[in-house]
RODORO-629368 format. One line per field, with one value per residue: residue number from 1; residue in one letter; x negated, y, z of N, C-alpha, C, O in turn. Coordinates in Angstrom, 2 decimals. Atoms other than C-alpha are relative to their C-alpha. Example, Ala and Ser with C-alpha at 12.3 -4.5 7.8 and 13.67 -1.06 7.14 Angstrom:
num 1; 2
residuo A; S
nx -0.89; 0.82
ny -1.19; -1.19
nz 0.00; -0.06
cax -12.30; -13.67
cay -4.50; -1.06
caz 7.80; 7.14
cx -0.90; 0.77
cy 1.20; 1.09
cz 0.00; 0.73
ox -1.94; 0.26
oy 1.18; 2.20
oz 0.66; 0.90
! end
This chain:
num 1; 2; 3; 4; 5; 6; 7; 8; 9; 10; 11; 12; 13; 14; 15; 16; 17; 18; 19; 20; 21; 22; 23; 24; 25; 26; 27; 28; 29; 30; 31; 32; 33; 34; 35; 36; 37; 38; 39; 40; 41; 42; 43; 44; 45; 46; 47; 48; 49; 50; 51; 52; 53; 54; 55; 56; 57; 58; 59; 60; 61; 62; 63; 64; 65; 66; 67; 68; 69; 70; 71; 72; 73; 74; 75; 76; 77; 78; 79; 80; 81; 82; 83; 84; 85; 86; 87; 88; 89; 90; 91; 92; 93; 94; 95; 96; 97; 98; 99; 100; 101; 102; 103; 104; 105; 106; 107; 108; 109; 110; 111; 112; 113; 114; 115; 116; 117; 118; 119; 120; 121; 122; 123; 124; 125; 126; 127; 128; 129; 130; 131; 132; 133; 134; 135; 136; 137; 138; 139; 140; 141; 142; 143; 144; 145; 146; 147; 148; 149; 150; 151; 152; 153; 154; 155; 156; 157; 158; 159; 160; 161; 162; 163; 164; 165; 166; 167; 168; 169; 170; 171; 172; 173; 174; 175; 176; 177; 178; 179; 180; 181; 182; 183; 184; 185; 186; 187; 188; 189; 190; 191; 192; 193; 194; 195; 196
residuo X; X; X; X; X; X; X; X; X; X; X; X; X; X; X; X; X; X; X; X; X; X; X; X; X; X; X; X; X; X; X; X; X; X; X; X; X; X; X; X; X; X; X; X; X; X; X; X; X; X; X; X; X; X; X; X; X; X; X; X; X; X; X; X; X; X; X; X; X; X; X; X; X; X; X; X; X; X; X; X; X; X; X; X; X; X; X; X; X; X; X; X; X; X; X; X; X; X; X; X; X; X; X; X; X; X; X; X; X; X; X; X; X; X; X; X; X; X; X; X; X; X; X; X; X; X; X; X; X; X; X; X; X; X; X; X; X; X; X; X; X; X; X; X; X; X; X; X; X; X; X; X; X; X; X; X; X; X; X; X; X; X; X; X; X; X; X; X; X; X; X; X; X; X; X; X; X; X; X; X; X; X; X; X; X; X; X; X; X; X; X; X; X; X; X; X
nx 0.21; -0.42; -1.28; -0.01; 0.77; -0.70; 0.81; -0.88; -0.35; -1.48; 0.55; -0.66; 0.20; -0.42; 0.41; -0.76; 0.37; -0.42; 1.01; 1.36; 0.51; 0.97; 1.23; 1.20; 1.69; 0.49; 0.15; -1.02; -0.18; 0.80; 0.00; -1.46; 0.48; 1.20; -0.95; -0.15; 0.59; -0.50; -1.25; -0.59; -0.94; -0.87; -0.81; -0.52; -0.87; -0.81; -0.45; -0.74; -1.18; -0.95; -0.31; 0.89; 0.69; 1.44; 1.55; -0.07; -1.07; 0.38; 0.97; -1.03; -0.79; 0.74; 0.78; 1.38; 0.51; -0.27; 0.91; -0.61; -1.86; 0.55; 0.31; -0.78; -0.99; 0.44; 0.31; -1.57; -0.34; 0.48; -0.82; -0.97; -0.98; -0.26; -0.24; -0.28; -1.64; -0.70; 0.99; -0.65; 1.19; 0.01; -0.36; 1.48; -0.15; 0.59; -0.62; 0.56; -0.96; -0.84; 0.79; -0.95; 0.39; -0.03; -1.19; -0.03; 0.78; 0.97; 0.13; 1.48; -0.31; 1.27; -0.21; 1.12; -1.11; -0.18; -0.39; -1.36; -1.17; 0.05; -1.23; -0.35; -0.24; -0.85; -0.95; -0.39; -0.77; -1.59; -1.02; -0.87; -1.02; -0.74; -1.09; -0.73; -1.40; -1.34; -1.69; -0.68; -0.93; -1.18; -1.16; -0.41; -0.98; -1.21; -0.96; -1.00; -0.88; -1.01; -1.21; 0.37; 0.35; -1.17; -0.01; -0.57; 0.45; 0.56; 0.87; 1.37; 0.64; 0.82; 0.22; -0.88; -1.38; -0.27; 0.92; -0.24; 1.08; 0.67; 0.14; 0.46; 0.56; -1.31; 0.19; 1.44; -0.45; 0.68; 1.31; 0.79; 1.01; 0.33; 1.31; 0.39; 0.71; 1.40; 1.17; 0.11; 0.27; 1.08; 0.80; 0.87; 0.60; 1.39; 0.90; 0.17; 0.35; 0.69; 0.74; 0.37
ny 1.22; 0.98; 0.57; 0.68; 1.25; 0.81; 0.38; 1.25; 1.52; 0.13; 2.04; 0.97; 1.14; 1.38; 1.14; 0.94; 1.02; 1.52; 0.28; 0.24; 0.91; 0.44; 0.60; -0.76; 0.31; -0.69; -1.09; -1.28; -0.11; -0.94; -1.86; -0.09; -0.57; -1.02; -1.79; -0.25; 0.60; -1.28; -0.95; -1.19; 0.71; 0.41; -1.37; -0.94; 1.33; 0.11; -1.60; -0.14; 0.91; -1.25; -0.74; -0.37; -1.35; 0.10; 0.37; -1.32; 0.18; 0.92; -0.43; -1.16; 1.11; 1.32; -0.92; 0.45; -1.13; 0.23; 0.94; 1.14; -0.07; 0.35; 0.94; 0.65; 0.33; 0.52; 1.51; 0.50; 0.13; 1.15; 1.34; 0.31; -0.09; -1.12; -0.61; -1.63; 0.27; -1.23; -1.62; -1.01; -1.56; -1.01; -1.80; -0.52; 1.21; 1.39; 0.94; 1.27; 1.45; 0.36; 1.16; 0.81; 1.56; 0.71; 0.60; 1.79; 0.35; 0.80; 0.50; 0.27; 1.60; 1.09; 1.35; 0.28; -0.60; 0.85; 0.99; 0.33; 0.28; -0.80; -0.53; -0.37; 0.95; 0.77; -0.89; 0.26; 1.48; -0.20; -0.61; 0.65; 0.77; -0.93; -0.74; 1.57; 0.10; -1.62; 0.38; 1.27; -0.09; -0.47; 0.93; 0.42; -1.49; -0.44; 1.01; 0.14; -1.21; 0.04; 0.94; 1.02; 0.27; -0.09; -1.12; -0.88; -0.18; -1.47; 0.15; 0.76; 1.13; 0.10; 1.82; -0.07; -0.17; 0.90; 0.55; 1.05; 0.49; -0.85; -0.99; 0.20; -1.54; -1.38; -1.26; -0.25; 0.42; 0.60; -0.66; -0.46; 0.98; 0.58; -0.47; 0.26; 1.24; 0.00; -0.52; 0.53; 1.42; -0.62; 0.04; 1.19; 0.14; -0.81; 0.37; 1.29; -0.28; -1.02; 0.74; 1.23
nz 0.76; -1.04; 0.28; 1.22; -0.08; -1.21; -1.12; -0.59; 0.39; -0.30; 0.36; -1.21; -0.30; -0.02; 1.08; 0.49; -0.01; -0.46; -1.03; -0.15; -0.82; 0.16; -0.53; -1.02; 0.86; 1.05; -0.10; -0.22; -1.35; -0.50; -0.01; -0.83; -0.78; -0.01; 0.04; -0.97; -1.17; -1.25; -0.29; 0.69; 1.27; -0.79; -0.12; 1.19; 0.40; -0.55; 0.19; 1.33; -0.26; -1.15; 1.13; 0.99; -0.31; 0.82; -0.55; -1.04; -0.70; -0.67; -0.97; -1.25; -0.98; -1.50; -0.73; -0.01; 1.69; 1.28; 0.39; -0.58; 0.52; 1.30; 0.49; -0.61; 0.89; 1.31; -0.30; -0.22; 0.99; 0.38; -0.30; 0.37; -1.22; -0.05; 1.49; -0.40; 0.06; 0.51; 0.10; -0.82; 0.37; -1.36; 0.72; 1.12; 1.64; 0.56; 0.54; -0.51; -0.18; -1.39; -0.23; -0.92; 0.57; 1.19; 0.32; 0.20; -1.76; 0.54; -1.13; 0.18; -0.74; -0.87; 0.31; 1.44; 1.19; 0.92; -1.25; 0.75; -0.92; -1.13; -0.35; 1.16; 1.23; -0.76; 0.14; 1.27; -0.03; -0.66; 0.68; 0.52; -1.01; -1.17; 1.08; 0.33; -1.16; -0.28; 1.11; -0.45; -0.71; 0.64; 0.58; -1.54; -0.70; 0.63; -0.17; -1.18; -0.17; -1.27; 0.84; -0.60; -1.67; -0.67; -0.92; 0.35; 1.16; -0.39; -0.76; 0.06; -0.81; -0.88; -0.31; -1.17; 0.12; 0.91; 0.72; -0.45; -1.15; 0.59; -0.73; -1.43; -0.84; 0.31; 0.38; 1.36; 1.01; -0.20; 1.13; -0.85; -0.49; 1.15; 0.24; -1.41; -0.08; 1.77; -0.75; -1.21; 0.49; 0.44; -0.91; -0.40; 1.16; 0.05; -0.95; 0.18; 1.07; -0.92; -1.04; 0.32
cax -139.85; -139.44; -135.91; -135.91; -137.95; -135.95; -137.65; -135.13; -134.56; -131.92; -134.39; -133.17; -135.18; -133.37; -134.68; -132.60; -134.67; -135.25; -137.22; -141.04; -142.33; -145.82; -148.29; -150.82; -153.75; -153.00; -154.63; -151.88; -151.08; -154.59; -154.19; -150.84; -152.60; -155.70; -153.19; -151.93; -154.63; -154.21; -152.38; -151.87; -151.05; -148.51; -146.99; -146.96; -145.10; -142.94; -142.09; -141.23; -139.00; -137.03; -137.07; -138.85; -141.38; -144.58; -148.19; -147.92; -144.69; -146.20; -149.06; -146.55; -144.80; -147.42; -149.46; -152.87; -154.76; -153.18; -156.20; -155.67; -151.69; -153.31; -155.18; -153.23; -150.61; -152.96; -153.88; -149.99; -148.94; -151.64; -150.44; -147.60; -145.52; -144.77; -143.63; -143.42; -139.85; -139.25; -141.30; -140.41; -142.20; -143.46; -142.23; -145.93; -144.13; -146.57; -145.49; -145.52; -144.94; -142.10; -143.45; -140.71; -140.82; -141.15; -137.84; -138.57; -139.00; -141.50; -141.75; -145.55; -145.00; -147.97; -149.13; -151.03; -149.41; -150.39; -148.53; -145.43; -143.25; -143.70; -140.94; -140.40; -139.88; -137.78; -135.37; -135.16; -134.49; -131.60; -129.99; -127.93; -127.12; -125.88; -123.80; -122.53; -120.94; -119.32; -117.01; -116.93; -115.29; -113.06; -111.81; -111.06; -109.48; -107.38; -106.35; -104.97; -102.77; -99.68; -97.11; -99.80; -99.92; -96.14; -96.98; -94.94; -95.11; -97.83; -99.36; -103.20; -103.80; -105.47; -107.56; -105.36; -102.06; -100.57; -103.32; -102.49; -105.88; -108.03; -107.63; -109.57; -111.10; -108.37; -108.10; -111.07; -109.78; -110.38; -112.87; -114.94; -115.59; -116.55; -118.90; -119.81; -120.64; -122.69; -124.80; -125.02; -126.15; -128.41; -130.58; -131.20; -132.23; -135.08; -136.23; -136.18; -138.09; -140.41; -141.41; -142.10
cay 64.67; 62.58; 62.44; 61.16; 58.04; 55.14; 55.08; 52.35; 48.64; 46.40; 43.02; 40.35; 38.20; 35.37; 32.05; 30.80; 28.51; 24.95; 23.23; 22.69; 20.02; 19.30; 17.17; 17.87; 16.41; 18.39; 21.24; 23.60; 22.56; 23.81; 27.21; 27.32; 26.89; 28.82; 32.12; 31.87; 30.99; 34.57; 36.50; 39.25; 37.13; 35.32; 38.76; 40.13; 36.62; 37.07; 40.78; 40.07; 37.44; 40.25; 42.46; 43.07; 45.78; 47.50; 47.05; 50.55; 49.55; 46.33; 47.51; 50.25; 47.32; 44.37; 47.99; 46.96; 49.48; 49.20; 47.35; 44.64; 44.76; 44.37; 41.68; 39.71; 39.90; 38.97; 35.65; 34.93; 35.72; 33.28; 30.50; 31.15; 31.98; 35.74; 37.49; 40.91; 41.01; 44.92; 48.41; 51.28; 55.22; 56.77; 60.91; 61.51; 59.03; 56.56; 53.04; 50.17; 46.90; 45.93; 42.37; 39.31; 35.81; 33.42; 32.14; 28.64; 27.52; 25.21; 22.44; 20.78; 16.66; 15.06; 11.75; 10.69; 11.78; 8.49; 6.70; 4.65; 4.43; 8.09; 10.06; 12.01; 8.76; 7.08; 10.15; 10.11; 6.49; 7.19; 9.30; 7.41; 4.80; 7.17; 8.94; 5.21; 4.78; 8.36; 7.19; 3.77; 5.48; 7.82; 4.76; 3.02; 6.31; 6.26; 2.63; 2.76; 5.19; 5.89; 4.08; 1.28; 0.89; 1.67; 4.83; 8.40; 10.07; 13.01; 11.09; 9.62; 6.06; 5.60; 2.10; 0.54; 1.96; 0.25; -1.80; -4.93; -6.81; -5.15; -2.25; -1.34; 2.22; 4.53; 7.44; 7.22; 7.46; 4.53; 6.33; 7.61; 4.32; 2.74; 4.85; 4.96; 1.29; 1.69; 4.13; 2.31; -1.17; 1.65; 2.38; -1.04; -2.17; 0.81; -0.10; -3.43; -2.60; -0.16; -2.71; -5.62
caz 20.59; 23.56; 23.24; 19.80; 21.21; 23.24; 26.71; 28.06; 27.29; 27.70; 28.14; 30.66; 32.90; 32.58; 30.85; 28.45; 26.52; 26.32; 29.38; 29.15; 30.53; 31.27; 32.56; 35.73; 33.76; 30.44; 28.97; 29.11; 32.54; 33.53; 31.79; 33.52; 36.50; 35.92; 35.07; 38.33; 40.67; 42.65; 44.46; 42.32; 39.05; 41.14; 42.16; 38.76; 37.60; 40.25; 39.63; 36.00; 36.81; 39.36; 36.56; 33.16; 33.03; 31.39; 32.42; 34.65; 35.95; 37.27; 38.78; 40.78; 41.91; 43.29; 44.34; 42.17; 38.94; 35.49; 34.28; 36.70; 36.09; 32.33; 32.76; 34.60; 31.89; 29.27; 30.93; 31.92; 28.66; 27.37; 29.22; 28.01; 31.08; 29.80; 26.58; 25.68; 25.32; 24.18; 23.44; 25.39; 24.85; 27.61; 27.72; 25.82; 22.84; 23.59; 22.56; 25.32; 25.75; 28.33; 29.77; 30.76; 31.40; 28.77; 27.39; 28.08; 32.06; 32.39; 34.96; 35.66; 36.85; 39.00; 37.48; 34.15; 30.79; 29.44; 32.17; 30.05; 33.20; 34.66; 36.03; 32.79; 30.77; 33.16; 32.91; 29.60; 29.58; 31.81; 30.16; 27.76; 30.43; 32.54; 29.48; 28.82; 32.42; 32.22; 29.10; 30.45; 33.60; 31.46; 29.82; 33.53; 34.50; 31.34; 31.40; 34.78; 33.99; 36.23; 33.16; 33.64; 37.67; 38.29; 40.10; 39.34; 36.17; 36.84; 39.48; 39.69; 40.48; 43.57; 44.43; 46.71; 45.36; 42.82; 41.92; 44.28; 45.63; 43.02; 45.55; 48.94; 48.81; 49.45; 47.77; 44.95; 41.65; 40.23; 37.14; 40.30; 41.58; 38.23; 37.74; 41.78; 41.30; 37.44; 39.51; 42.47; 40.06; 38.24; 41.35; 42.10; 38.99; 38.94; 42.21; 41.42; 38.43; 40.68; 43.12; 41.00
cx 0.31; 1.31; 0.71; -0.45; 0.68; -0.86; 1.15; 0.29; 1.05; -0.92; 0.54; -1.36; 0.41; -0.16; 1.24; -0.08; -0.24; -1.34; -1.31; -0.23; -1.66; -1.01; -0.94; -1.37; -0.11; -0.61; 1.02; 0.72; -1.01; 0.00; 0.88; -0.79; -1.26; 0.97; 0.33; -0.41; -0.06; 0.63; 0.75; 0.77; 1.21; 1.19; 0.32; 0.82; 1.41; 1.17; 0.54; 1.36; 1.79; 0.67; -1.17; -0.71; -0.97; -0.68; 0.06; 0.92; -0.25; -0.74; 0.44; 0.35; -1.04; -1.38; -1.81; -0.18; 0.64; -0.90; 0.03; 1.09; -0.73; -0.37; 0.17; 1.37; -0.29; -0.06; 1.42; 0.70; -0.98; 0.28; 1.33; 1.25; 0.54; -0.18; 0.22; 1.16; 0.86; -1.40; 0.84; -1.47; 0.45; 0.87; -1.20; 0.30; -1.27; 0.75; -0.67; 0.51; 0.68; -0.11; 1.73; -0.31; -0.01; 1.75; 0.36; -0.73; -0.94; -0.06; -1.57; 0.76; -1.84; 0.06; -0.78; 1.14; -0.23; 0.69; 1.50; 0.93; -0.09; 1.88; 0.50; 0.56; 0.63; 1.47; 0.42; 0.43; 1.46; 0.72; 1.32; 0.74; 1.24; 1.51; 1.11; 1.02; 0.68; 1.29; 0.20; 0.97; 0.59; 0.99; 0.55; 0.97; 1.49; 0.86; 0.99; 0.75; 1.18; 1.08; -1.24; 0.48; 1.58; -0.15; 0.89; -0.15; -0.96; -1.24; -1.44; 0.01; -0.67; -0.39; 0.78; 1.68; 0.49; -0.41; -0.03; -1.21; -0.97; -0.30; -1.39; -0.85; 0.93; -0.32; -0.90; 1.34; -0.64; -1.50; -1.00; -0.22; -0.43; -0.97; -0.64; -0.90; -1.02; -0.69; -0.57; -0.88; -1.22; -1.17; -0.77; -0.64; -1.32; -0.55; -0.14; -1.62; -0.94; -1.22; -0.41; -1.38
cy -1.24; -0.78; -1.10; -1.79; -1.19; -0.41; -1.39; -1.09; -0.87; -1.46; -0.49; -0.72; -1.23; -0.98; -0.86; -1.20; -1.41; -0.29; -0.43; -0.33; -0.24; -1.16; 0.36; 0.06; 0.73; 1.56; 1.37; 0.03; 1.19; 1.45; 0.54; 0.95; 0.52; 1.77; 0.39; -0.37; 0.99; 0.83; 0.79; -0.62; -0.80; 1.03; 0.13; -1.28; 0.13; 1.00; 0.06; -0.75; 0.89; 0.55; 0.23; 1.34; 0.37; -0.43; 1.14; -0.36; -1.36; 0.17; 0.97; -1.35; -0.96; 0.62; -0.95; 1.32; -0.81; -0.57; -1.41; -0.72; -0.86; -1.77; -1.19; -0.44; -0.45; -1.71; -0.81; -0.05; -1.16; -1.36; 0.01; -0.13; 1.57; 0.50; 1.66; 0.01; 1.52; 0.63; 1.04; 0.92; 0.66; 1.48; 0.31; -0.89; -1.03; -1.36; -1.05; -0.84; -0.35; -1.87; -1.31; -1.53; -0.50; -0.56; -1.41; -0.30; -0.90; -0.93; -1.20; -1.00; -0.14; -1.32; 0.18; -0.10; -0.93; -1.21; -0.17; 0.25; 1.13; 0.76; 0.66; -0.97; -0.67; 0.72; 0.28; -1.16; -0.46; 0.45; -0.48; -1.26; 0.82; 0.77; -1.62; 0.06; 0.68; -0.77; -1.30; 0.28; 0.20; -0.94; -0.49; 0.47; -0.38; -1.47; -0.69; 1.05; -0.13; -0.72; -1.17; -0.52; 0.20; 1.44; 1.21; 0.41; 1.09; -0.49; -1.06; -1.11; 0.24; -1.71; 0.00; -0.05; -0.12; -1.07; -1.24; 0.11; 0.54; 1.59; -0.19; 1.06; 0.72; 1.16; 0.51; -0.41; -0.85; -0.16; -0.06; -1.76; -1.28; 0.35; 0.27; -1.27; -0.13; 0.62; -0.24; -1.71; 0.89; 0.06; -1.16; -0.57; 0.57; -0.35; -1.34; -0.05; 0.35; -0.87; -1.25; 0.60
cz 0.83; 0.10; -1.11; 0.24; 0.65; 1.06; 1.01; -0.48; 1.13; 0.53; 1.49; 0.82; -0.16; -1.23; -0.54; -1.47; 0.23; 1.47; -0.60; 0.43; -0.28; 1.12; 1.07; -0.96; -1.64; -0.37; 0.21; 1.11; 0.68; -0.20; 0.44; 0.89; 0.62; 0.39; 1.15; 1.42; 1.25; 0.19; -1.09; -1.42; 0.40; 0.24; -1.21; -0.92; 0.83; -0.29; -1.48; -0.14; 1.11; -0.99; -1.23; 0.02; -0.88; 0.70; 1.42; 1.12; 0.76; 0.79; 0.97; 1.02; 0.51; 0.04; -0.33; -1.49; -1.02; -0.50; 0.54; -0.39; -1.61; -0.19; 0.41; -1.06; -0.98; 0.13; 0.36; -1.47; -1.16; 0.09; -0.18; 0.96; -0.10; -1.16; -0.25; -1.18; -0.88; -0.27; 0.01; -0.40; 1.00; -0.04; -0.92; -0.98; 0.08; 0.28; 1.73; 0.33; 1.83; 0.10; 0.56; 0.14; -1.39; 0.21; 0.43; 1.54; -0.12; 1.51; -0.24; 0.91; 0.06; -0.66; -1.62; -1.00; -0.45; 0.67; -0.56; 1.32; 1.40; 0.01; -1.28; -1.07; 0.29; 0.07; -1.05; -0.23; 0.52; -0.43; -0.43; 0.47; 0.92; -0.92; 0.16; 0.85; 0.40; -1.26; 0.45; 1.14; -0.41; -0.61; 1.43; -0.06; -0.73; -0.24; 0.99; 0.16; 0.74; -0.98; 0.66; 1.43; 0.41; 0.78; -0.49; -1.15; 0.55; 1.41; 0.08; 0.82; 0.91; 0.07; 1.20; -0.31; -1.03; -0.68; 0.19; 0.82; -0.57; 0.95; 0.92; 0.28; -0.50; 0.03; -1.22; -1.28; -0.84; -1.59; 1.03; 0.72; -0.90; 0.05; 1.37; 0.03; -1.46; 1.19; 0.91; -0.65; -0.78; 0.75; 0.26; -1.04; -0.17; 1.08; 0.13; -1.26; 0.56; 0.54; -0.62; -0.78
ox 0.85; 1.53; 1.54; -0.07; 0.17; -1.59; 0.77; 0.93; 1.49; -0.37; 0.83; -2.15; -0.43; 0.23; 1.91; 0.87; 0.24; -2.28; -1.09; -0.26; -2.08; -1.13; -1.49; -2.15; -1.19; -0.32; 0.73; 1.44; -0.71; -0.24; 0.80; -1.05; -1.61; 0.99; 0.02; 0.28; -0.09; 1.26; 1.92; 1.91; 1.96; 2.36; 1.51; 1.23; 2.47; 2.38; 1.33; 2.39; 2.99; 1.85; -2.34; -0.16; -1.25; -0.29; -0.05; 0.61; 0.59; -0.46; -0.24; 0.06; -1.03; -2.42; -2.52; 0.70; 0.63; -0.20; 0.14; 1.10; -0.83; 0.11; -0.55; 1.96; 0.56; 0.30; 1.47; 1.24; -0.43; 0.39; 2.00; 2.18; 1.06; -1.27; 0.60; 1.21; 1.93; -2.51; 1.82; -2.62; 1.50; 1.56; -0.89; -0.65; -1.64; 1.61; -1.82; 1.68; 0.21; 0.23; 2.56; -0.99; 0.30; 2.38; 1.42; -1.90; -1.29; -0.05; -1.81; 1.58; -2.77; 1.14; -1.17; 2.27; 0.49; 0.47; 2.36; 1.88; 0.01; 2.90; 1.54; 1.18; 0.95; 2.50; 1.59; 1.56; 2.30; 1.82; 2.36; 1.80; 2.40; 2.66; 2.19; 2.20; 1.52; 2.47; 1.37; 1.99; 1.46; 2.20; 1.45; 2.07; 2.60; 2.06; 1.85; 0.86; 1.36; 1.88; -1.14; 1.23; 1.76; 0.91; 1.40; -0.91; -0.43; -2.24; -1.24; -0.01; -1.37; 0.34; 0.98; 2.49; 0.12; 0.24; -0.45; -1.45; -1.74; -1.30; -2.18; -1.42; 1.27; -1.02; -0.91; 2.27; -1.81; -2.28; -1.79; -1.36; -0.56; -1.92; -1.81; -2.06; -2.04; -1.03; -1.58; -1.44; -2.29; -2.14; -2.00; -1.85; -2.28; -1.74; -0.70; -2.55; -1.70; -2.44; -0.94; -2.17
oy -2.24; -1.98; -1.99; -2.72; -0.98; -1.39; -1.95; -0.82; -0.61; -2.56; 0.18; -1.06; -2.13; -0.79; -1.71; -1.80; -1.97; 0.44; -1.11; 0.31; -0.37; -1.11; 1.42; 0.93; 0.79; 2.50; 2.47; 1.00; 2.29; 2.35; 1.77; 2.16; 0.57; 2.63; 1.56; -0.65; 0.65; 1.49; 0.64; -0.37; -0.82; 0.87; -0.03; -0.87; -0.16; 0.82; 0.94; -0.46; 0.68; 0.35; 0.39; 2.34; -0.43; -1.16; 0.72; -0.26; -1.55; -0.20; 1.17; -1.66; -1.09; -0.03; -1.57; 1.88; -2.04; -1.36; -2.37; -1.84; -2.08; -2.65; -2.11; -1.52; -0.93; -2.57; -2.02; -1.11; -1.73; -2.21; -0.90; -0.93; 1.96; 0.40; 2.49; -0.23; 1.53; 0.11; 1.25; 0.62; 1.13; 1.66; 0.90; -1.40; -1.69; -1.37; -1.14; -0.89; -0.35; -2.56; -0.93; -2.20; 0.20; -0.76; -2.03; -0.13; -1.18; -0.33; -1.71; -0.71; 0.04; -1.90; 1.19; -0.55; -0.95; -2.39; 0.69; 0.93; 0.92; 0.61; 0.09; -0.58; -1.45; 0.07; 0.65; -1.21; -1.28; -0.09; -0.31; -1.72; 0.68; 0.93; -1.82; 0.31; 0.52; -1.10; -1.65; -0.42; -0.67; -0.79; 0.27; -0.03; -0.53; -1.49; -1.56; 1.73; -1.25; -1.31; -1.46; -1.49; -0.31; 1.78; 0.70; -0.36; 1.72; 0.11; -2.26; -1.04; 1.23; -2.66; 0.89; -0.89; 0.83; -1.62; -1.95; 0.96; 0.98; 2.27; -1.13; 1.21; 1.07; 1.77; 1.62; -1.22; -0.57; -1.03; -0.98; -2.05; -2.40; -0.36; 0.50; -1.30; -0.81; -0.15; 0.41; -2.41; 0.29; -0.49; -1.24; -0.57; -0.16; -0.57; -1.74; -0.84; -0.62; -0.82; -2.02; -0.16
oz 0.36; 0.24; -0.97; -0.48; 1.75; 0.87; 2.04; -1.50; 2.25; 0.57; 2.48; -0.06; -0.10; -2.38; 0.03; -1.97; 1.22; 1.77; -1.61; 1.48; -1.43; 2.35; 0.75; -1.33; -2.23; 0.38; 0.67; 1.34; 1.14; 0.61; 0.44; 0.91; 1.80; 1.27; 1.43; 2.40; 2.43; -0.64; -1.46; -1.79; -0.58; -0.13; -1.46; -2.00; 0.29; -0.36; -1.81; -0.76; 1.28; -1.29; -0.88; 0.48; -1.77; 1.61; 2.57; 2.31; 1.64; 1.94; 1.98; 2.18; 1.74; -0.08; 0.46; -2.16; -0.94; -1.13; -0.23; -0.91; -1.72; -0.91; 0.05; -1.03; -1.74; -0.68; 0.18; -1.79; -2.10; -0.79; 0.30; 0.85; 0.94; -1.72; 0.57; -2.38; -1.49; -0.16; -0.70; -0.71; 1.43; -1.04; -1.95; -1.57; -0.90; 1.16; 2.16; 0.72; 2.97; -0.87; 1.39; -0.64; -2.35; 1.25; 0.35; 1.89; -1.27; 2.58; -1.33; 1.78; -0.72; -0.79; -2.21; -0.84; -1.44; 0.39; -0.42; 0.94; 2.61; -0.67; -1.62; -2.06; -0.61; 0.25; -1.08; -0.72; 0.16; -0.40; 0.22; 0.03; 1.32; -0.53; 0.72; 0.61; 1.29; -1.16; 0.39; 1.18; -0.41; -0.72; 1.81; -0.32; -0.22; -0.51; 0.89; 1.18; 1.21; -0.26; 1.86; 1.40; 1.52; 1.31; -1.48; -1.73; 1.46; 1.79; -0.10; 2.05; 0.71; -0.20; 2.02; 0.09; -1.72; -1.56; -0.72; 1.68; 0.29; 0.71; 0.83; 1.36; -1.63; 0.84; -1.75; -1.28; -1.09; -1.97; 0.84; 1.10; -0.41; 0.35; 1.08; 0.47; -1.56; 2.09; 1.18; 0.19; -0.83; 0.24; 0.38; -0.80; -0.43; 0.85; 1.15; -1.10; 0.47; 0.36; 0.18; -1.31
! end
């Protein structure tokens, strides 16, 4: 009967979900890091992330009793750091769950979740500047094209070479130092911003 049963799975470790972000001070931070306040839940987090496994097959590997293994997976899978990803049958056809990360990584920021101007909200804020001075270079790029500048057909402007006095870092194309200087006027701005 054994045969009849699928004892093998195909499941992945690897997270390919969206990111999870949380908070130090929220509750689902703490049950985070309640789940993994010891050793062994740590191990058996670690060990799923290696490879997916059962409850048995965990406790083989970070060398603790299947009850442990157990309940270690109950409280990881609570917080939501571990899914049971397949079901695999032992040779005795019993049914069990094969354990893997959660789909969705999760990164925990230091700092107060009601704090308008934390790192999370400042990165999001960036974003779409940052998008901005990518097509603002691409245009650059594409208006100094080599018919523009006099240069070869096939060959990339350089600052400097063809450009006249407008030049003076040789070798940057001159997209890359468009957007060199947006990001360079970005910085100061936030730490301007920062320190006031």
């Amino acid at each position: 009967m054994s045969e009849l049963l699928p004892s093998d799975s195909e499941v992945q470790a690897e997270q390919s979900g969206e990111l999870q972000t949380l908070w130090l001070d929220s509750d689902e931070a703490g049950d985070l890091l309640s789940s993994i306040a010891c050793d062994t839940a740590r191990n058996v987090l670690t060990a799923l992330h290696e490879e997916p496994a059962t409850a048995s097959e965990v406790a083989g590997t970070v060398d603790t009793s299947l009850q442990n293994a157990r309940h270690h997976l109950e409280n990881l899978q609570d917080a939501g750091l571990v899914r049971v990803a397949d079901t695999r049958y032992s040779s005795k056809g019993r049914e069990m769950n094969v354990y893997a990360p959660s789909e969705d990584p999760m990164v925990v920021f230091v700092g107060r979740q009601d704090d308008g101007e934390g790192l999370l909200d400042s990165l999001r804020q960036l974003a779409p500047v940052v998008a901005a001075l990518a097509i603002a270079s691409l245009l650059v790029q594409t208006l100094l094209t080599p018919s523009a500048t006099g240069t070869a057909a096939g060959e990339i402007p350089r600052i400097g070479q063809g450009l006249g006095a407008a030049g003076g870092a040789a070798g940057l194309p001159p997209g890359a130092l468009f957007l060199a200087g947006g990001l360079l006027a970005l910085a100061a701005v936030l730490l301007v911003r920062r320190a006031g």
